[in-house]
N, C-alpha and C positions, 0 to 999 in steps of 0.2 A: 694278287691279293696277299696280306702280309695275314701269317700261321699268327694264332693266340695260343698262348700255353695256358692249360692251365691245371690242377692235380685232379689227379679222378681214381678210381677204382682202377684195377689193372683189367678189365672188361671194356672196353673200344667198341661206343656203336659205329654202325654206319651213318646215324645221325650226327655225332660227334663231326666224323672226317667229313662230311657234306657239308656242315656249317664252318667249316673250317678251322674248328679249332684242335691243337695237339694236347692230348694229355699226358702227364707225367703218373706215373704208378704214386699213389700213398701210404703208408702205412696206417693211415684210419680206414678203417672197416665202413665201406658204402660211405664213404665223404667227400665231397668233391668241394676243395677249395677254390672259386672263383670269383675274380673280384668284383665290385659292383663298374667298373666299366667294362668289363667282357660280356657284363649282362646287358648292358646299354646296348653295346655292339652289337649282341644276336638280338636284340627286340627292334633295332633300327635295321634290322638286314628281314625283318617282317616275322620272324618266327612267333608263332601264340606262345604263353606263357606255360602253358604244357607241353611244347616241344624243348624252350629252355626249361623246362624243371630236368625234365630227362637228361637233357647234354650234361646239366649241371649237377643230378642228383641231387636234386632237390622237388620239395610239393610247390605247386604251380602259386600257392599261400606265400612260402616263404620269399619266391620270386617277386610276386607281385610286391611283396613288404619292402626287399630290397630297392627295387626298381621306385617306389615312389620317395624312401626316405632319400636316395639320392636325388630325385627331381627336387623335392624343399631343402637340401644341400645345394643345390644348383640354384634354386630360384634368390636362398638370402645370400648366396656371392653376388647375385647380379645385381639383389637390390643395396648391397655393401656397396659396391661397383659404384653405382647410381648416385647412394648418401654420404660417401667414403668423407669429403669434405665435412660435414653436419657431425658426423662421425668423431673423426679426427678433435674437432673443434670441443666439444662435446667433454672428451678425454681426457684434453688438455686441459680444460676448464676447470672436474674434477680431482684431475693430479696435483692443479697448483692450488687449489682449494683444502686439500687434504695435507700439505705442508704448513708444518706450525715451526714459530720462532724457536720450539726448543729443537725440533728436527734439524733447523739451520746450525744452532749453536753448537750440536750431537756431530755433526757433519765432520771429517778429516777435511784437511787442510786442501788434498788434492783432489775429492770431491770437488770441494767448493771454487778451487780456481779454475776445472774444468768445466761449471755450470756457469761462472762469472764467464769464461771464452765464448762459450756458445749464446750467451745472453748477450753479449754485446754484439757479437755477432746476426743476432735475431733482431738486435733494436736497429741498429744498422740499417738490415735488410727493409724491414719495414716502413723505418725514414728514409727508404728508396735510396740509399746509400752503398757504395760497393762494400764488401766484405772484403777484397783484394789490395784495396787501399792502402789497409795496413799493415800487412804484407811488405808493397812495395818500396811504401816509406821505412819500413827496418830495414828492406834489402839497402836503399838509399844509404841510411845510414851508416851503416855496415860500410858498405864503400869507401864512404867519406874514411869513415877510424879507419880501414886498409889503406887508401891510398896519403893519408894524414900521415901515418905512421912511415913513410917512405920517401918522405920529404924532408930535409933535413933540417931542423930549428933555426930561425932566421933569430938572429939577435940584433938588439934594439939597445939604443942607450938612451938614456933619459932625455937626454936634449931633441934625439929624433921624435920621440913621443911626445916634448910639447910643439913640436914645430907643424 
């Protein structure tokens, strides 16, 4: 079984080391620093709320208070989890809702070509279009102008050009 640290008084019950957890001395007077998942921990290993008050130096009140705010911490991650898309959506909607034409206008210059890259990027994506594309065709490009440049210029006289 893996030790939990956690701070307590320099007084070590026998409850403490049976539940397994290690304490560190504090310098607060009867305070026992423990986080809300070491309390998880010893209420899932079966201990009543009055046995972790004790470990924890704390009223069996202040446990129980800890132990349920993290349960509605835990339950609106899962329901985030669940709606994260609705969410998300949601967000976006209000973000681009709350941009005004003076906001745009207010905008630095590299703002805006970095919002214009992702936005085409976005419309792309969505016209089920690759994002890579354009990419590839500047690397294309690029090529051409390196290996263009390495070629030596063909000269041409007027009579070859109308023939």
């Amino acid at each position: 079984m893996s030790e939990k640290r956690i701070e307590s008084s320099p007084a070590v019950s026998d409850e403490v080391a049976e539940a397994g957890v290690v304490t560190v001395p504090t310098r607060r007077r009867n305070k026992t620093r423990v986080s809300d998942a070491e309390l998880v921990h010893l209420r899932e290993k079966g201990l009543s709320l009055s046995q972790i008050g004790k470990i924890a130096e704390m009223t069996k009140q202040a446990v129980s208070s800890r132990l349920k705010s993290r349960g509605e911490m835990l339950e609106r991650v899962e329901e985030f989890k669940e709606d994260e898309v609705v969410i998300n959506y949601d967000l976006r909607r209000r973000i681009l809702e709350s941009i005004s034409d003076k906001n745009i206008d207010e905008a630095k210059l590299q703002a805006k070509a970095i919002v214009y890259g992702i936005l085409v990027d976005k419309q792309r994506l969505i016209s089920g279009e690759s994002t890579q594309n354009i990419a590839s065709w500047t690397s294309i490009v690029s090529q051409s102008h390196k290996s263009h440049k390495k070629v030596a210029p063909v000269e041409t006289t007027a009579e070859e050009v109308a023939e």
